[in-house]
N, C-alpha and C positions, 0 to 999 in steps of 0.2 A: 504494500500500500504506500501510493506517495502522499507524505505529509507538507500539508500546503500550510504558508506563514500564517500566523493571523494576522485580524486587519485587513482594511479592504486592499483590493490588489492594487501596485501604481498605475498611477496614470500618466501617460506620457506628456511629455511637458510641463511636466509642474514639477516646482522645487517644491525641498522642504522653507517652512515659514517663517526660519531662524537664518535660513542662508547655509547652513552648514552642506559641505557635501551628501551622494548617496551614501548609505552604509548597508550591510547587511542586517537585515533583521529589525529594520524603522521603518517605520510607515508613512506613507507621507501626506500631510494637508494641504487640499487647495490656497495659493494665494488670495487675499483680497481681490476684490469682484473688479477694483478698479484699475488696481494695478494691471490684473490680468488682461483688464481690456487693451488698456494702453501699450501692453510688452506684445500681446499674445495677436491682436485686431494685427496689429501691424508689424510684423517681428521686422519684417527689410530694412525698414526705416528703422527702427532700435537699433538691429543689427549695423546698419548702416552708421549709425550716430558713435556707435564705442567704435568700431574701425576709426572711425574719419578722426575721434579725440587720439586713439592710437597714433593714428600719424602724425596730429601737433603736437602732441606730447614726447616722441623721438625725432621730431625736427630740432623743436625747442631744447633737449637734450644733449645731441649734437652740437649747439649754439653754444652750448655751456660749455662742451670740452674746447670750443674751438679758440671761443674767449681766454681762457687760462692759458691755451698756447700760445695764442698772439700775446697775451699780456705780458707771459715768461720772457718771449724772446726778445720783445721791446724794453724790459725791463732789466735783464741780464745777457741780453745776448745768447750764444748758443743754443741755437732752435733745435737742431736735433735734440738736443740732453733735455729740452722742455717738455720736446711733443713727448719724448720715449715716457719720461716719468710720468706725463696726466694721463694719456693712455693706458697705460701698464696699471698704474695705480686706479683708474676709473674700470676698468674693465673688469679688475679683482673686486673692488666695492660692489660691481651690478652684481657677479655673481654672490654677494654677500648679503647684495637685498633682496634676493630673488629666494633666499632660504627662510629669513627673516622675515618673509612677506606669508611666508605658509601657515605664519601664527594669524594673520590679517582675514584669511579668507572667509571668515563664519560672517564678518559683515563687509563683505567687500568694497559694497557701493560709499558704506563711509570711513573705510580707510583708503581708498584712493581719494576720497576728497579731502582728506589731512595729512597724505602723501603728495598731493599735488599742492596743496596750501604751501608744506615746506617745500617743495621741492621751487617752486613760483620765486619764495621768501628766499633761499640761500644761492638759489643763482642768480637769481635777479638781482643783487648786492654784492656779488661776489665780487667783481671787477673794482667796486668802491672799496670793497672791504680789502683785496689783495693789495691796491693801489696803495694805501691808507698807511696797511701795514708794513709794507717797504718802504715807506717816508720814517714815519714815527718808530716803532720797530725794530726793523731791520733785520726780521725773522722770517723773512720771505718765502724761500723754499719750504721749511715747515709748514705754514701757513697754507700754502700753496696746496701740500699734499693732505692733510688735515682737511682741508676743506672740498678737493677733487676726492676723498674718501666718501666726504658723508654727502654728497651729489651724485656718485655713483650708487650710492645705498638705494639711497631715494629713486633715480632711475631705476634701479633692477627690480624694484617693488613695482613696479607698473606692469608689467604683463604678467605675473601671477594673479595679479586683481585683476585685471582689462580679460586674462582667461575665464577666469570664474562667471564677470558678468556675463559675459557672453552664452554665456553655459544656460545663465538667469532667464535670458531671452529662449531661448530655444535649446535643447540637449540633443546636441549629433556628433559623428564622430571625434574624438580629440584630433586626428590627424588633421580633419580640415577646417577644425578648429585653428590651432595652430597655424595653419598654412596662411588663411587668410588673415592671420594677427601681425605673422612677423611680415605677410607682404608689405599689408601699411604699414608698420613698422620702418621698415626699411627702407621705401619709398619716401616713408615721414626723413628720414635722415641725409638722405639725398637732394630732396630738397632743400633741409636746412643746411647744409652744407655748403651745396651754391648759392643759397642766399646770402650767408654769412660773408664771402671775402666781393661777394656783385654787391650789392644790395643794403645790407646790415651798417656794415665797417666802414663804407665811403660815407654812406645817409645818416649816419646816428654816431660813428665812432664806439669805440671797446664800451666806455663806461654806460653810456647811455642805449646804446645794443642789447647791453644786458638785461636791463631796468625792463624794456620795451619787452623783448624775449620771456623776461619774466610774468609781465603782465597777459601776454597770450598763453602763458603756462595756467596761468591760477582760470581766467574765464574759458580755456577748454574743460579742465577738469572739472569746476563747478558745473559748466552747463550739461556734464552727464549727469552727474551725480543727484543737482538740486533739480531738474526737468525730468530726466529718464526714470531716475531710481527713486524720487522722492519719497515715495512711501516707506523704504527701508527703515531710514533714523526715525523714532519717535521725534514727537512735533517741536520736544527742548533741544534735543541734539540735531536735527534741522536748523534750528533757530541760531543755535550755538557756530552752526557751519556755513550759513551766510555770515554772521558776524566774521567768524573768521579770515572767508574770503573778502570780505571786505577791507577789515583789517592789515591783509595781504598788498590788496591794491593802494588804497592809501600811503602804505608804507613807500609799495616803491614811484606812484607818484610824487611824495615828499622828498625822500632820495631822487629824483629826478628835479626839480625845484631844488635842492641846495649841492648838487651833483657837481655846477659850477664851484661854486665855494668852497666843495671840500677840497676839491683839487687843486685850487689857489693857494690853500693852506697846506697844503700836503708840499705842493710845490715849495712855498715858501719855506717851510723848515728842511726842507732839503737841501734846495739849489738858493735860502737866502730871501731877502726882501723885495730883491730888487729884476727879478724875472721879467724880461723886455716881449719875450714872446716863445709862446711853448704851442706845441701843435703835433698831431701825431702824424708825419708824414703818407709815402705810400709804403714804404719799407721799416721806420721809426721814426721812435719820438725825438721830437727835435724843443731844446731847450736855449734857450740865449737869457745870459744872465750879464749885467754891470750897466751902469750908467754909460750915457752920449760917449761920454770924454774917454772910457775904459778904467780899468781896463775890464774886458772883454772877457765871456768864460761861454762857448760853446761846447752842452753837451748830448748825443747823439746815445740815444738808449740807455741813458742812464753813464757813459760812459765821456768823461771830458777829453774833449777832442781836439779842442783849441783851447789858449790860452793864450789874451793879448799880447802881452809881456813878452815870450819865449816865442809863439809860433813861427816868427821868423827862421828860427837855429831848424826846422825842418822842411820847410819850403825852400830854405836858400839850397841845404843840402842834396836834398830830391832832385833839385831844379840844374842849380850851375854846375856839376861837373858832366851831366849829360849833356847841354847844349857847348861846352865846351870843344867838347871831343871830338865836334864834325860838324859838317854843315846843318842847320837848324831853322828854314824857310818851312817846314809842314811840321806842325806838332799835334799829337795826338793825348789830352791827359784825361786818363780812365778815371775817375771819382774827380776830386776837388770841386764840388759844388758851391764850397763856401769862397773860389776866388782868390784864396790864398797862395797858393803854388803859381794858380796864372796869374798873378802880380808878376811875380818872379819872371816868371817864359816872357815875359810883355818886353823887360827890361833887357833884352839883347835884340838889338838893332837890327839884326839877319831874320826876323821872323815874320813870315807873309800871311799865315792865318793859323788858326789852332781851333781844334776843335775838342770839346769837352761833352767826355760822356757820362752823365751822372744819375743813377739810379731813381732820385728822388725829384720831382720839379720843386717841390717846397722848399729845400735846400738852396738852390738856386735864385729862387723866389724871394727868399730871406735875404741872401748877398746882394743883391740888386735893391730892395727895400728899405732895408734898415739902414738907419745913418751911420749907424757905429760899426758896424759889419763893412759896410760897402766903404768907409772912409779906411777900416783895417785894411781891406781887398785894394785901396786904390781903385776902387771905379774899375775891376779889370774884366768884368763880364761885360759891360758898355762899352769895349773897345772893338771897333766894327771889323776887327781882323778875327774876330771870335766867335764862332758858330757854338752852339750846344745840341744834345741828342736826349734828350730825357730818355733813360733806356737802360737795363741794368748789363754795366761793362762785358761780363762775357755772354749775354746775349747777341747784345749787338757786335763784338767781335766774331761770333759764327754768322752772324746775317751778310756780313761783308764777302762777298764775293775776291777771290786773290784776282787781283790786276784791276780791281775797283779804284782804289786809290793805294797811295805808299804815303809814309812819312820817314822823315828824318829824325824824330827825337818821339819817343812814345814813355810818357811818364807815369806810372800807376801810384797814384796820389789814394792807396787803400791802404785797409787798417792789415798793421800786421800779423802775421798768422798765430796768435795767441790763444784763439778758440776756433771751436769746429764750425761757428758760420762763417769763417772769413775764410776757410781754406779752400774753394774753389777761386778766390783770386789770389792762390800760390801754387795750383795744381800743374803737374807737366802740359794738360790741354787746354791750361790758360795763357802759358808762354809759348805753347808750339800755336794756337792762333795769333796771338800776336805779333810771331816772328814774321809769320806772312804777309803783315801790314808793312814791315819795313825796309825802307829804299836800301839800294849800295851802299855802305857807312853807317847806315840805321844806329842808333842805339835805344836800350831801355833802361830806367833807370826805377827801381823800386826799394819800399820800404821794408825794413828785414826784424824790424822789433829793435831791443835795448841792448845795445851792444854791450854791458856784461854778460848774455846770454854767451857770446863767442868765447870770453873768456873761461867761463864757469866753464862750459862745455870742452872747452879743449883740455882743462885741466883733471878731468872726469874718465874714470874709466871705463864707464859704461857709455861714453861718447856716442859707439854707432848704436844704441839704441834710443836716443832721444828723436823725437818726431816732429818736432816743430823749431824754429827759430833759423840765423841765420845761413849756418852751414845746408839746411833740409831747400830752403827758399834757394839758394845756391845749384842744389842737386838739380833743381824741377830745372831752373835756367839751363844749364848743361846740357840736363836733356834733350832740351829745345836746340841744341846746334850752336850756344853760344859761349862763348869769351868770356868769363867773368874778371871784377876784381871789386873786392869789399873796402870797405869804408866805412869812417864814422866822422860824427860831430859831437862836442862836446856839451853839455847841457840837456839837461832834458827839456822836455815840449811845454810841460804841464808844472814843472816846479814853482815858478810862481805864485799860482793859484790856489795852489794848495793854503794850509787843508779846503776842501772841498766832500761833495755827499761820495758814499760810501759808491765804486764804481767797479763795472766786472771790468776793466782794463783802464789804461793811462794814454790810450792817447797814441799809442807807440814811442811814446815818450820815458816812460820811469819819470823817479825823482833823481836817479843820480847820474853814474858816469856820462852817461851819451845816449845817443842813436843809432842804431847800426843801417846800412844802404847796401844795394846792389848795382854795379853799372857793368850792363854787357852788349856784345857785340858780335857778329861774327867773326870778328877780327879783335885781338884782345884790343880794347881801347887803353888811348891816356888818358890820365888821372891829371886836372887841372881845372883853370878857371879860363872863363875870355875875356877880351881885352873890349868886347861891343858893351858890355855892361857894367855898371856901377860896382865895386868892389862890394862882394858882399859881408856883413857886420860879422856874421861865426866861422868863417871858411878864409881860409890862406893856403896858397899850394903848397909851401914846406906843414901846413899841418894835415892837410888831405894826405901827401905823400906817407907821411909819417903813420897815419892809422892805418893809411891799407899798409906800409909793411907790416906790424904791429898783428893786425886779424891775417897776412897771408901767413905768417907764423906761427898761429895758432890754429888756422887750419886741421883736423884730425885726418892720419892717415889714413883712413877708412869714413869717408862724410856718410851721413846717413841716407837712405833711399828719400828718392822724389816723392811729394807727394803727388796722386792722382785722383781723380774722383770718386775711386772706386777703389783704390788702395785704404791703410791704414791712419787712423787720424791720430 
């Protein structure tokens, strides 16, 4: 004899009345009459409505990791090391809210809408709140990942709820259940994606992005939860969950209203009282701090780059031993947006035009603008022998066609190779395109980092294993078919200025010995100055001669490998 449960037998489509899953050996009760009508009259559309919040809700998600990464890398530089950590750490969090979410399911409909409350609340702030904290601070990374933990929670707790509702609506298979969750899912993320660096970043910028992001966070979720499922919460804990999402939205429209301000203040105790103009470029943030008169302190992600006082001692450097060496009527200089190096190139009488390619236009934008900038530059981007390329250097060095044009002097006025985002402008297939640009006599001249780097290192036994500075920056030129000989100048860039906010790099500068340089050729070049130009204030041929023997001496018998793009960082 088969023994049948007690209780009446299920009925298809209907939950039990607590939200709890099926179990074995429960029985189950019809929902309320009205509910039912509303989930049950119309499932597509229900069905339809938790899809479509699925999809804003891993758009908006996505928003969130992307913001931390752009934050990171504008803030400390090194985007690889940014993106690996919010990722790596965001993705361990989802799977950590996705287990934590198994506790949530008995009322599903209102814990995604106080998973989405928070979730709305700490990404939508996060950008203020990370910014904040690396001003005042100065505990950033922490913060950083602390706060990419409990944003990943919160995302992972979404589709264990967003499953269940669904379930709420209609009970069919799990497989195609899932299928069409993670489709819009995915889709949702794809879109936020491309919206974030089209759309988000140019229209709103990082902090206000967020805020914005947030707010489309909190009224998708509400509008499931307080329309679709309202019947769930009793009529206080409904009551309690408008308040909340309200409380939500106020917040970050308030944060948006003093959004301005905090950042003025944040800026000011960082870079000072006296911030002339800060703006986050298309690549970074760009900061200019000191009165009309100077002196001057530009800095570039966090990182000072200029400093009134000293910038000359590496623009003269960069500048005059290259045009020295050979004829100098076409210049090509990769970065200097801010007009400082092409001061320099201006002042040798043999120069017929120069073209400048620089990653950012608002950099440029600024030298040409500001009075204290452009009087630092001498007026050298208004010099009608001066074209510009808005365009990031080794982009546009692969767009150039060989036998497009040639130049005589090619100056890469970048930062030097200190971290993992600068080293595709020290990579072998950064110098073997540009060897291509260069006429008969060509030379190039680049920045190598702080020339106690040569010395430390050559006195190091572990020499060929070091990866960065300037014996590696040496290697990649080599590569490329050229001629080297090193150099330095005395003083650093950034000494001046100091102290200054707490920064991932100097500038190529240090505070102490020097500078270190590259000048090559296919032909080994000479080491000198010319006689078309104004004697420069930190360079003298017995003292150029003097450093390059000095680093050809410390050269290691074994240099380290090139780098490449696709080699070791």
């Amino acid at each position: 004899m088969i023994n049948h449960p007690a209780g009446p037998p299920a009925q298809p489509g209907l939950d039990l009345d607590d939200g709890s899953p099926l179990r074995f050996g429960r029985s189950l009760t019809p929902l309320p009459a009205r509910r039912r009508c509303r989930l049950r009259a119309r499932p597509r559309l229900a069905r339809l409505t938790v899809l479509l919040a699925s999809f804003v809700c891993a758009a908006c998600g996505l928003v969130y990791e992307l913001e931390l990464v752009a934050l990171g890398s504008y803030l400390l530089g090194d985007s690889v090391t940014q993106t690996s950590v919010v990722l790596s750490v965001m993705v361990f969090a989802m799977g950590l809210g996705s287990l934590l979410a198994k506790r949530l399911t008995r009322r599903p409909a209102t814990a995604f809408a106080l998973v989405e409350c928070a979730l709305a609340l700490t990404g939508g702030l996060s950008v203020l709140a990370l910014y904040s904290c690396w001003a005042w601070i100065g505990r950033y990374q922490a913060a950083m990942v602390g706060l990419t933990c409990l944003i990943g929670v919160l995302i992972g707790a979404e589709i264990p709820l967003l499953m269940t509702l669904i379930q709420r609506i209609r009970r069919e298979d799990a497989g195609r259940a899932a299928a069409d969750l993670f489709a819009a899912d995915y889709v949702g993320a794809l879109i936020g994606g491309l919206a974030f660096p089209f759309l988000i970043l140019p229209t709103f910028g990082p902090g206000t992005g967020a805020l914005v992001t947030g707010a489309v966070n909190a009224v998708a979720g509400a509008a499931v939860v307080l329309w679709l499922f309202r019947e769930e919460p009793a009529p206080r804990i409904r009551m309690l969950l408008w308040c909340c999402c309200g409380l939500v939205l106020a917040a970050l429209a308030a944060a948006a209203a003093w959004s301005g301000a905090i950042e003025r203040a944040a800026r000011s105790a960082l870079y000072g009282p006296q911030v002339r103009f800060a703006a986050h470029g298309r690549h970074q943030e760009i900061v200019l701090t000191g009165p009309a008169e100077g002196p001057l302190r530009l800095y570039l992600d966090g990182r000072l780059a200029v400093c009134g006082p000293d910038e000359y001692r590496g623009s003269e450097a960069l500048v005059h031993p290259a045009m020295a060496a050979g004829p100098d009527a076409r210049v090509l200089l990769l970065g200097g947006g801010d007009g400082l190096a092409l001061r320099e190139v201006l002042r040798h009488g043999g120069v017929r035009s120069v073209l400048v390619v620089d990653a950012d236009p608002a950099l440029t934008r600024l030298a040409r603008t500001d009075p204290g900038l452009a009087a630092l530059s001498g007026h050298s981007l208004d010099d009608p022998r001066v074209r510009t390329a808005d365009a990031d250097p080794l982009e546009w060095l692969r767009s150039v066609r060989t036998g497009d044009r040639t130049f005589d002097v090619v100056l890469a006025d970048l930062p030097a190779p200190d971290e993992a985002g600068t080293v595709k402008f020290h990579s072998q297939e950064f110098y073997g395109l540009t060897t291509r640009l260069l006429s008969p006599g060509g030379r190039i001249a680049v920045r190598a980092g702080d020339e106690r780097v040569g010395d430390e290192r050559a006195g190091d036994e572990r020499v060929g294993d070091e990866r960065s500075g300037l014996w590696q920056v040496e290697s990649g030129l080599r590569a490329a078919g050229l001629r080297t000989v090193p150099y330095a100048v005395q003083g650093g860039a950034t000494t001046s200025c100091r102290p200054g906010p707490e920064s991932s790099g100097d500038g190529g500068g240090g505070d102490g010995g020097g500078q270190a340089f590259l000048l090559a050729a296919a032909a080994q070049p000479p080491l000198g100055l010319a006689p078309d130009a104004p004697p420069p204030r930190a360079l003298t041929p017995d003292a150029l001669r003097a450093a390059a023997s000095r680093l050809t001496a410390l050269r290691p018998a074994r240099p380290p490998a090139a780098l490449t793009l696709l080699g070791p960082r």
